[in-house]
C-alpha positions as CSV (number, residue, x, y, z in Angstrom):
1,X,34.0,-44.5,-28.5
2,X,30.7,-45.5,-29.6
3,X,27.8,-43.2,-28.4
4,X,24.4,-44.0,-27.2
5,X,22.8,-43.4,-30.9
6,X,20.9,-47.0,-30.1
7,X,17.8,-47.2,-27.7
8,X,18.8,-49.3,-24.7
9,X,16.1,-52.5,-25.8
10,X,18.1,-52.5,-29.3
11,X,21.2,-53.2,-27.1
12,X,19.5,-56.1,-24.6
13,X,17.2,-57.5,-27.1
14,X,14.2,-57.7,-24.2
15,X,17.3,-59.5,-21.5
16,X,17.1,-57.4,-19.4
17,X,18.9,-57.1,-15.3
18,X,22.8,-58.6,-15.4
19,X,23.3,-62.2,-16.1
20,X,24.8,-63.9,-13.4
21,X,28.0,-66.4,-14.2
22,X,28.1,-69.7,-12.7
23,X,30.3,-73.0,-12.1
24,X,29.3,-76.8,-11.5
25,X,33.1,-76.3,-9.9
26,X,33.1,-77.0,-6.3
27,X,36.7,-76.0,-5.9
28,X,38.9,-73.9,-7.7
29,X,42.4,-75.0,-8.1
30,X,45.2,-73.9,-10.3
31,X,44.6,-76.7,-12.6
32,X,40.9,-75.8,-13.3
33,X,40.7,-71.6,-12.9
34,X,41.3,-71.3,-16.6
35,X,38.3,-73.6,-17.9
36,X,36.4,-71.9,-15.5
37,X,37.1,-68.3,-16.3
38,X,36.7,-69.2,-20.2
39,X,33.0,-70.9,-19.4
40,X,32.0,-67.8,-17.9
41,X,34.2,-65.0,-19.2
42,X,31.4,-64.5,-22.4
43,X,28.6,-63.5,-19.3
44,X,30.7,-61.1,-18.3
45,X,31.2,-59.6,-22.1
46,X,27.4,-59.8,-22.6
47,X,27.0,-57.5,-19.4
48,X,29.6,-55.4,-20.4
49,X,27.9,-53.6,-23.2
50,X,24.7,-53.2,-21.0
51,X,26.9,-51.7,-17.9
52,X,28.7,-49.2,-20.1
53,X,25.2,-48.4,-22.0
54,X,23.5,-47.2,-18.8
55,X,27.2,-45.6,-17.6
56,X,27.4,-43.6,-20.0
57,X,22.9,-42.5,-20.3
58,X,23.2,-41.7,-16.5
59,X,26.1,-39.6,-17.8
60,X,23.7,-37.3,-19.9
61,X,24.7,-39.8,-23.6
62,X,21.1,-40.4,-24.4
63,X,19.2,-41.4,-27.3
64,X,18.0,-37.4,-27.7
65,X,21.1,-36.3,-28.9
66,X,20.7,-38.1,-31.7
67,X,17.3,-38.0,-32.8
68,X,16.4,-37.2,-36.4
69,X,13.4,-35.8,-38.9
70,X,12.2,-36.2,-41.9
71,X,9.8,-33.0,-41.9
72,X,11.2,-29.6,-41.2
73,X,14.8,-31.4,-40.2
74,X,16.2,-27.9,-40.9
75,X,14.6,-27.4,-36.8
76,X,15.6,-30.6,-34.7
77,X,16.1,-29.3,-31.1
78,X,18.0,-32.4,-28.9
79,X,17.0,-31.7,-25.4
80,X,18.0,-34.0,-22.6
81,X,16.5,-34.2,-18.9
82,X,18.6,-35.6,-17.3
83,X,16.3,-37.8,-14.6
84,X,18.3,-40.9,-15.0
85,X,21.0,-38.5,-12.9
86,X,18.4,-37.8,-10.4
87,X,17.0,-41.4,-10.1
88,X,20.6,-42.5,-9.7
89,X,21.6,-39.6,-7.2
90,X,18.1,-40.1,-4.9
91,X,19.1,-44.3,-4.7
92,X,22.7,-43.1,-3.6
93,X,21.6,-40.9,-0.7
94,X,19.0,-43.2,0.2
95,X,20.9,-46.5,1.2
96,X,24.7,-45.2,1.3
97,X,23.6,-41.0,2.4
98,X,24.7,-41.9,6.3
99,X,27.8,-44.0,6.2
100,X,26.9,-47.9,7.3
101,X,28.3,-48.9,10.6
102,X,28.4,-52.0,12.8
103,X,26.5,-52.2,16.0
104,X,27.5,-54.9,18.6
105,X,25.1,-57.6,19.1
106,X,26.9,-58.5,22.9
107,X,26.2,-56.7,26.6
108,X,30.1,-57.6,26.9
109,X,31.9,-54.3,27.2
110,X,35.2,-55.6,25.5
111,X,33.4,-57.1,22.5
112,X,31.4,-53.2,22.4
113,X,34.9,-51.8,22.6
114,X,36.6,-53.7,19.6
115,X,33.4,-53.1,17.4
116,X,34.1,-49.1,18.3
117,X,37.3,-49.8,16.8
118,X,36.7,-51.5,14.0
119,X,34.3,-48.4,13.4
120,X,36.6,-46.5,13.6
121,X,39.1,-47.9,11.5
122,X,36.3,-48.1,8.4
123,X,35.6,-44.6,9.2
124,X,39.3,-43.8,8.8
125,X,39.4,-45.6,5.8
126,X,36.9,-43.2,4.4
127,X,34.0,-46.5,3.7
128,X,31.3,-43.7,3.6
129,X,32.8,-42.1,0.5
130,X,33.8,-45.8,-1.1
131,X,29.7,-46.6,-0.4
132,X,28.8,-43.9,-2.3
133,X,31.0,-44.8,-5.4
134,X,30.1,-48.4,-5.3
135,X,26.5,-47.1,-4.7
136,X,26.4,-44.9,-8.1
137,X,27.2,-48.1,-10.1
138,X,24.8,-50.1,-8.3
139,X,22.0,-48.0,-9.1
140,X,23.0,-47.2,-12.5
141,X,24.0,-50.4,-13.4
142,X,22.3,-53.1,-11.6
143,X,25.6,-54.1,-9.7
144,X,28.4,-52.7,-8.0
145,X,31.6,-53.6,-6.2
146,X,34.1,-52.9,-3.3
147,X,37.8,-54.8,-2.9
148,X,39.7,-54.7,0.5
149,X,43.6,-54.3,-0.4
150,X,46.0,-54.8,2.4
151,X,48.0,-51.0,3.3
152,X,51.5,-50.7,4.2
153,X,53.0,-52.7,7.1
154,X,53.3,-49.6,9.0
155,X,50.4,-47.8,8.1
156,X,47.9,-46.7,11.1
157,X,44.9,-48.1,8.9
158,X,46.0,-52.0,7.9
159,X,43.5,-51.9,5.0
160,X,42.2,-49.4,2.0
161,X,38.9,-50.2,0.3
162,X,38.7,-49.5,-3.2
163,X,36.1,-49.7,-6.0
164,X,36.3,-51.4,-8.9
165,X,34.2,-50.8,-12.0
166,X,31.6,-53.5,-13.2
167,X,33.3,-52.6,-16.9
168,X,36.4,-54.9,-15.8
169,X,35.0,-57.3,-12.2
170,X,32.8,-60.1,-12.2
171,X,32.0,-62.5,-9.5
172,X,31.6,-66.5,-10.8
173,X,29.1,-68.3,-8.2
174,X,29.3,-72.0,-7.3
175,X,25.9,-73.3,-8.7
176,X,24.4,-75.4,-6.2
177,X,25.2,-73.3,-3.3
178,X,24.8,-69.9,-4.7
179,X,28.0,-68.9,-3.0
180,X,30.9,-66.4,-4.6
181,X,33.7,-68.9,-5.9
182,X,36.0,-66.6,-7.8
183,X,36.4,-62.5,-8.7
184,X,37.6,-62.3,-11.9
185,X,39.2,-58.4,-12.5
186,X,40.6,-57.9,-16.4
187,X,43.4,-55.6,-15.9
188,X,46.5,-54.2,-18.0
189,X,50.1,-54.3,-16.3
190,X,52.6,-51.2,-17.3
191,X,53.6,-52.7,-20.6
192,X,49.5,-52.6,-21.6
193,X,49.4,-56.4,-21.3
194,X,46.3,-57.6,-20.2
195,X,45.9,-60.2,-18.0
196,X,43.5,-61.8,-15.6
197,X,43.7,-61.4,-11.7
198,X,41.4,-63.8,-9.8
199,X,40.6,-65.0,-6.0
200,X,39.4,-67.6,-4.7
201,X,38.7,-67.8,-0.8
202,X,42.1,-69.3,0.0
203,X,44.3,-68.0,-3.9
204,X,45.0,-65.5,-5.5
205,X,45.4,-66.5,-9.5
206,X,47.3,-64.4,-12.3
207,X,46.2,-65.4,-15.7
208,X,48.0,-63.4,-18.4
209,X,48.9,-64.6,-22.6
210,X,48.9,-62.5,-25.5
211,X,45.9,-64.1,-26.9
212,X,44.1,-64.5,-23.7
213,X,41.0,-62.8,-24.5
214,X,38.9,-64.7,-25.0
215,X,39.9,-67.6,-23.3
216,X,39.1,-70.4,-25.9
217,X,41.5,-73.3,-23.8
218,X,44.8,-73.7,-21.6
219,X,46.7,-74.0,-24.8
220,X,50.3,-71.7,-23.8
221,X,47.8,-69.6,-20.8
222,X,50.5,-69.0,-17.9
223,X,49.1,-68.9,-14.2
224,X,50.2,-68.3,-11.5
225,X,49.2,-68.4,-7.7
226,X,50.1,-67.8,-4.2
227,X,47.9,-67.8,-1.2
228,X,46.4,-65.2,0.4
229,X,44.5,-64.8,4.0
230,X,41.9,-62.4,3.5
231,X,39.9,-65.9,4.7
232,X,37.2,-64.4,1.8
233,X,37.3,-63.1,-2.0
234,X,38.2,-59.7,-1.0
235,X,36.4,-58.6,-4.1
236,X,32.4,-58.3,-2.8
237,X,29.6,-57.6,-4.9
238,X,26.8,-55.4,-4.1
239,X,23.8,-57.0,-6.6
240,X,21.2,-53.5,-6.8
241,X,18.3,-56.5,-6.7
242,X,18.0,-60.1,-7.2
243,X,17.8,-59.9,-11.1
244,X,20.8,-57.1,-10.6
245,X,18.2,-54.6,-13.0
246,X,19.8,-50.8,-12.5
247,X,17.5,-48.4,-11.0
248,X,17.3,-46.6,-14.7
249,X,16.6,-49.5,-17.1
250,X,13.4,-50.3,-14.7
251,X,11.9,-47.0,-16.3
252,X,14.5,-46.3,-19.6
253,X,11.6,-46.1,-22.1
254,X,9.7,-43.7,-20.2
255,X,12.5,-41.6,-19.8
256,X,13.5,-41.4,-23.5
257,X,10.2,-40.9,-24.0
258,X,9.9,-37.6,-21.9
259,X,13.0,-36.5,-24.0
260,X,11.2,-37.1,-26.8
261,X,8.7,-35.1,-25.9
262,X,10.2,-32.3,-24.6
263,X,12.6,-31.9,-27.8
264,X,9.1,-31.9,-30.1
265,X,7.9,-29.4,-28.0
266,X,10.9,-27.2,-28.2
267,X,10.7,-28.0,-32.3
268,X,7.1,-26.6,-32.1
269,X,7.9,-23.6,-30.6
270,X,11.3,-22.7,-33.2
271,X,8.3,-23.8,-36.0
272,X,6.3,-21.0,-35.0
273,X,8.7,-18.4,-34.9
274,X,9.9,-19.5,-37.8
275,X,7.0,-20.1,-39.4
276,X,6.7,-20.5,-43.5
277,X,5.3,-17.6,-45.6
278,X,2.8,-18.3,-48.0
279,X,2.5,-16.6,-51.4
280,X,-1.1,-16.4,-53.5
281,X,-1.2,-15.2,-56.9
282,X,2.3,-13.3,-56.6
283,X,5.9,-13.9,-58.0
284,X,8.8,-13.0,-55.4
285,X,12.2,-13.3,-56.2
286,X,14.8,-14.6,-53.8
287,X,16.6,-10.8,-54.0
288,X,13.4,-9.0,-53.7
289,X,12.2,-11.8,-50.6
290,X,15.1,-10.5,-48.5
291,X,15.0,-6.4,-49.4
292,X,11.5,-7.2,-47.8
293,X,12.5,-8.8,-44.8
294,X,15.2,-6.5,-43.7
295,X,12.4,-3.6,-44.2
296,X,9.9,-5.5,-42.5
297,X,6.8,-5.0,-45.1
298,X,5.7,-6.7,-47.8
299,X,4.1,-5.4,-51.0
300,X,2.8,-7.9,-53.5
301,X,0.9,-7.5,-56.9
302,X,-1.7,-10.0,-58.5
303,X,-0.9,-11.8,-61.4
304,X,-3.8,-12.0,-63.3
305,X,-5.7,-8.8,-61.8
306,X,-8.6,-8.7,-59.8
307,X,-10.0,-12.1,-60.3
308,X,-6.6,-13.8,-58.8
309,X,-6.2,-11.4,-55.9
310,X,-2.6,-12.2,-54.1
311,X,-2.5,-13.0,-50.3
312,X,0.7,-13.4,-48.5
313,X,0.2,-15.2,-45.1
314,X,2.3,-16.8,-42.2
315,X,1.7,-20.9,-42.1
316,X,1.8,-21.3,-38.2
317,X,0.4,-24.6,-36.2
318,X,1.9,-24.5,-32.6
319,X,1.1,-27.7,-30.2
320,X,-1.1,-27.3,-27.3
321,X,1.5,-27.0,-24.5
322,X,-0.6,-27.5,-21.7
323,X,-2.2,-31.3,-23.2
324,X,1.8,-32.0,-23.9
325,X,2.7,-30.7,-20.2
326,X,0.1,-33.4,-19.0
327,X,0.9,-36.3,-21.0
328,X,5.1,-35.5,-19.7
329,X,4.1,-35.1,-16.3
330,X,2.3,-38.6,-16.4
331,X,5.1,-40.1,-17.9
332,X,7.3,-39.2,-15.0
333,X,4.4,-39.9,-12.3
334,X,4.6,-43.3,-13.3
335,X,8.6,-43.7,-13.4
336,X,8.5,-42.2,-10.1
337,X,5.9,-44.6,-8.9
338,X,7.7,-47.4,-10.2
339,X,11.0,-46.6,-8.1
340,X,9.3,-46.0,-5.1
341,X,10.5,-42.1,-5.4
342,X,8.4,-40.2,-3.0
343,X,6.9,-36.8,-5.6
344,X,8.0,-33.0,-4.4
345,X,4.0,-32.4,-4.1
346,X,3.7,-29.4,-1.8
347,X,2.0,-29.6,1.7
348,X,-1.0,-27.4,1.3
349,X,-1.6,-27.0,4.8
350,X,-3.2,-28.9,8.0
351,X,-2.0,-32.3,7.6
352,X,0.8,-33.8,9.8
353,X,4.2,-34.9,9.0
354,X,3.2,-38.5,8.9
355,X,0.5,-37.8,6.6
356,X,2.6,-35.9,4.4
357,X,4.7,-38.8,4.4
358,X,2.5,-41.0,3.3
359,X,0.8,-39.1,0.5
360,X,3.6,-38.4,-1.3
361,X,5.0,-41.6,-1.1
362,X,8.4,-41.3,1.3
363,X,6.9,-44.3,3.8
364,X,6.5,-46.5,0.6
365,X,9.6,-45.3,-0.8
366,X,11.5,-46.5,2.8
367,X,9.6,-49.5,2.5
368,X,11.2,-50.1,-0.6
369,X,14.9,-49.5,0.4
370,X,14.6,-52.1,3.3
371,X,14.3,-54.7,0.4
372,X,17.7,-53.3,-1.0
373,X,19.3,-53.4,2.4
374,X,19.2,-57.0,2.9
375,X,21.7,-57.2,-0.2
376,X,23.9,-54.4,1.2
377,X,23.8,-56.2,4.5
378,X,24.6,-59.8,3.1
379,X,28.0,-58.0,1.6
380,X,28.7,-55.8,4.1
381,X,29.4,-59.4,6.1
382,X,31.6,-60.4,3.9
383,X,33.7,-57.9,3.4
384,X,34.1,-57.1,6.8
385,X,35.3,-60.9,7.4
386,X,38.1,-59.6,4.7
387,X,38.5,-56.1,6.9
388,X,38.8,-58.4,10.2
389,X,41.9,-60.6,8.9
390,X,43.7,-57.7,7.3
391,X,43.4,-55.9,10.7
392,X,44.3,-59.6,12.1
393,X,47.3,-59.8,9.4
394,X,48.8,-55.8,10.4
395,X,48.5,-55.1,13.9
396,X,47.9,-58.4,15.9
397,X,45.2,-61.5,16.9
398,X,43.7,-59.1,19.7
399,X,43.8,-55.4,17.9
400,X,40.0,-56.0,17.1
401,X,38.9,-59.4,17.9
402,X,35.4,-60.3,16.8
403,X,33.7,-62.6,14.9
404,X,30.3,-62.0,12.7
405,X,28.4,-63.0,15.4
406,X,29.3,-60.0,17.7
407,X,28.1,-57.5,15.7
408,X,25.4,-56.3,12.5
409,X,26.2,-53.8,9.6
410,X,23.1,-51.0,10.3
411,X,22.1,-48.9,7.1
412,X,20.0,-45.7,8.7
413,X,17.3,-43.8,6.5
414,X,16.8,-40.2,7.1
415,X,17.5,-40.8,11.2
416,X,16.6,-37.7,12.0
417,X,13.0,-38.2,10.8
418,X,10.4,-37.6,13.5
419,X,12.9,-37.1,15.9
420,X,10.5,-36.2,18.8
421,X,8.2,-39.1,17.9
422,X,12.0,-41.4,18.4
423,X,13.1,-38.9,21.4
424,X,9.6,-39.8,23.2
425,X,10.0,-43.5,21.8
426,X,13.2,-44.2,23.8
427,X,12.1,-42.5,26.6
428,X,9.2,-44.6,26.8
429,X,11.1,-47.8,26.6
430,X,13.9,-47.0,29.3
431,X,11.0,-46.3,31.7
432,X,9.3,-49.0,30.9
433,X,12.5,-51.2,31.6
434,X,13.9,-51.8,28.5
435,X,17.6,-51.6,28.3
436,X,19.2,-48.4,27.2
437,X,21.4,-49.9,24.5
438,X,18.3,-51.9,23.1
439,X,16.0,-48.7,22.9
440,X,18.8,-46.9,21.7
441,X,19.0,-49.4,18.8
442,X,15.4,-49.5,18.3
443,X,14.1,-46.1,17.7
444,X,17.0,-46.3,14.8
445,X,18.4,-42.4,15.6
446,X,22.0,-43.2,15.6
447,X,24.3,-44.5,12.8
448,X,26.6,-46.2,15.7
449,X,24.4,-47.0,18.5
450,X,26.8,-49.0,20.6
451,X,28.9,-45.2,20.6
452,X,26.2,-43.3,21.6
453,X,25.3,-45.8,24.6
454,X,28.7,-46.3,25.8
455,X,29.4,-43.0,25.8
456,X,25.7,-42.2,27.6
457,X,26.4,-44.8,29.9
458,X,27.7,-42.2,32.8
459,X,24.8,-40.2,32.4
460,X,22.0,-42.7,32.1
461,X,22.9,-44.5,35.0
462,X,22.2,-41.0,37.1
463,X,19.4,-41.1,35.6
464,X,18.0,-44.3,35.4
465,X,18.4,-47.1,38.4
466,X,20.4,-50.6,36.7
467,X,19.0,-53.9,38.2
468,X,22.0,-54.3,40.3
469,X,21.4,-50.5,42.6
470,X,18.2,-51.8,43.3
471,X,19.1,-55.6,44.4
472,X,22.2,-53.4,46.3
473,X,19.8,-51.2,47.8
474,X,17.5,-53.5,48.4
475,X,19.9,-56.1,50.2
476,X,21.2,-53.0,52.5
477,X,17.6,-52.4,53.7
478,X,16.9,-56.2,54.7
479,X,20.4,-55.9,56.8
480,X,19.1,-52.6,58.3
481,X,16.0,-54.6,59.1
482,X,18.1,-57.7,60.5
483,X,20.5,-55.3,62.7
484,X,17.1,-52.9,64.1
485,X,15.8,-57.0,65.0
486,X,18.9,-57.6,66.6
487,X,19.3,-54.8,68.6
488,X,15.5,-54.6,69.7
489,X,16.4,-57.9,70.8
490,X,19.3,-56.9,72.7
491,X,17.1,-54.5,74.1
492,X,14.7,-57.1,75.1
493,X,17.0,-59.1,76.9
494,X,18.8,-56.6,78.8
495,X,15.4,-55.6,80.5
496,X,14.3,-58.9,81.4
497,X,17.6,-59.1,83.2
């Protein structure tokens, strides 16, 4: 296996972000799939290097290991910080750290219901920790991807989610309308035969020959197909940005750079412990050299008398490690400021919690993941739609029966930030006649807000009045009126008699 000896520009050659594959096809059939995959198949080889580049130097395989000198090579120190790990690790928890759920977007009670179920049946299906795998790749590679396979008939979850790797997936998009066409997965079957399995919206496609990479034409390529009702490519990818750059390439050179840095500086300091010895005006042979050392004196004579006195001194030079501290710690200000990574700057005391925040950069750093999110959001829709029919396929039309405009996938930051500021936000908003589900939605403290209000609901009508108490109350009182009117009238009447 090849090692990251190469820096990652000598790899890309200045391309850098994931190219994306497209088709002029507006349909895929089985007589087309192969010409298709062969147009587009060398996009996904190009990427392929790239992806398992930055795999593998978020891994800890960087550029530092391998470094070399020409001057004192006897001491070449090959340190690694590892930030790319952090970068990638910080991205994670930031978009996938509370597992994405769906919020209803209806007031009716059955349609909150079913999207509680299918909530529940993501959650069961353990989507948080899929997110989080799918998530690493994203960041570390610019794209990442999550399939929805159908379970056992009997199985109390219908579906499982896996992820596969961007080293074998692709996704082939139909040109003019910028839509998924095809997933394209290169796998081996149990003989170590590789072969091609693809979908389509409506197919599934097997492409498998001996010589079938790469494809080159149809010539003796067997396919074969059968439909499937996922009713989408059950294969969604999750682009980390429109360009689909990873999260580590944006800042790679600064980051081989601080490794750079640090393993000079560790090379300085073995240099000055180690330091040359200098001889003036003296022979020392290697035998006598090393009697000295282990006694730990030295005792020279002059060869030529006085006038050529001999000197013996220590050659040392060590680098200013305060100037070199400085010129690293710039070098990851500026990476840091570049991902919108909020700095571990201490509070020094008096300032509040938002000003903290936006000093060391967390509000522009949440700014910053909303941008992401729309991606995220884009496929969580689709592969819900997949997660719909294979509930729809398993247990029955009416187990959980939405459609994408019932409900929203909801991705929540750090929820429990400010929570008094959010506490005294909703309460501000029921009282001032907003509905409970909607506050609860707005101030953006729960993962699953239709849960939390429908399982409120008991307690927030005691303690809030719904529109139809007061028309009820209110339509008691003008009968109360209307019977006291009727009766003084009575009363009336009876006296004038």
């Amino acid at each position: 296996m090849q090692n990251n000896r190469l820096f990652f520009q000598d790899i890309v050659n200045g391309q850098y972000g994931r190219k994306i594959a497209y088709t002029d096809v507006e349909e895929i059939t089985e007589t087309n799939v192969v010409k298709v995959v062969g147009d587009c198949i060398g996009v996904f080889n190009s990427n392929k290097s790239a992806i398992k580049y930055l795999w593998k130097y978020k891994n800890g395989d960087q550029p530092a290991l391998y470094r070399t000198k020409t001057i004192r090579d006897d001491i070449t120190n090959h340190v690694v910080e590892n930030h790319a790990f952090e970068v990638v690790r910080f991205k994670m928890a930031q978009t996938f750290g509370e597992p994405i759920a769906y919020n209803s977007l209806s007031d009716d009670d059955a349609i909150n219901k079913a999207v509680d179920r299918l909530n529940r049946y993501i959650s069961a299906a353990h989507k948080g920790v899929r997110d989080l795998s799918m998530g690493e790749w994203q960041s570390a590679t610019g794209t990442g991807f999550e399939a929805v396979q159908l379970a056992g008939k009997n199985a109390e979850v219908p579906f499982r989610l896996v992820v596969p790797t961007p080293l074998d997936t692709f996704i082939i998009y139909q040109r003019s309308t910028q839509e998924p066409i095809l997933s394209v997965q290169e796998l081996k079957d149990e003989n170590g035969e590789r072969y091609l399995q693809c979908f389509s919206k409506t197919t599934e496609y097997r492409i498998q020959n001996s010589t079938l990479l790469p494809l080159t034409n149809g010539n003796g390529v067997e396919v074969y197909s059968r439909l499937h009702t996922f009713g989408e490519i059950p294969i969604v990818e999750y682009p980390n940005n429109q360009c689909r750059i990873s999260d580590i390439e944006l800042v790679i050179t600064l980051l081989d750079s601080i490794n750079n840095m640090q393993s000079n500086r560790m090379d300085s300091i073995e240099q000055f412990v180690q330091s040359w010895i200098k001889f003036i005006n003296c022979d020392i042979d290697e035998e006598q050299f090393e009697k000295m050392k282990m006694s730990g004196a030295l005792v020279v004579k002059s060869n030529n008398g006085a006038d050529n006195r001999a000197d013996v001194d220590i050659m040392t030079q060590e680098l200013n490690q305060t100037e070199s501290q400085v010129a690293k710690d710039d070098l990851w200000d500026n990476a840091l400021s570049i991902l919108a990574i909020p700095n571990k700057e201490g509070n020094t005391g008096g300032d509040t919690a938002g000003a903290v925040q936006l000093r060391n950069g967390w509000d522009f750093s949440k700014q910053a993941a909303r941008i992401k999110d729309a991606y995220v959001i884009e496929a969580e829709y689709r592969l819900s739609t997949c997660i719909r029919n294979a509930i729809r396929i398993r247990k029955g039309e009416n187990d959980v029966k939405l459609s994408v405009l019932d409900y929203e996938p909801v991705i929540n930051h750090s929820p429990t930030d400010n929570m008094l500021v959010k506490v005294e936000s909703f309460k501000m908003l029921v009282e001032a006649g907003i509905h409970p589900l909607v506050s609860i939605r707005t101030v953006g403290l729960w993962n699953d807000s239709d849960k939390v209000y429908l399982l409120s609901k008991p307690y927030l009508d005691v303690l809030y009045k719904k529109i139809d108490d007061v028309i009820d109350q209110q339509g008691l009182q003008d009968q109360v009126e209307k019977a006291n009117q009727l009766l003084g009238n009575a009363n009336g009447t009876t006296e004038t008699r």
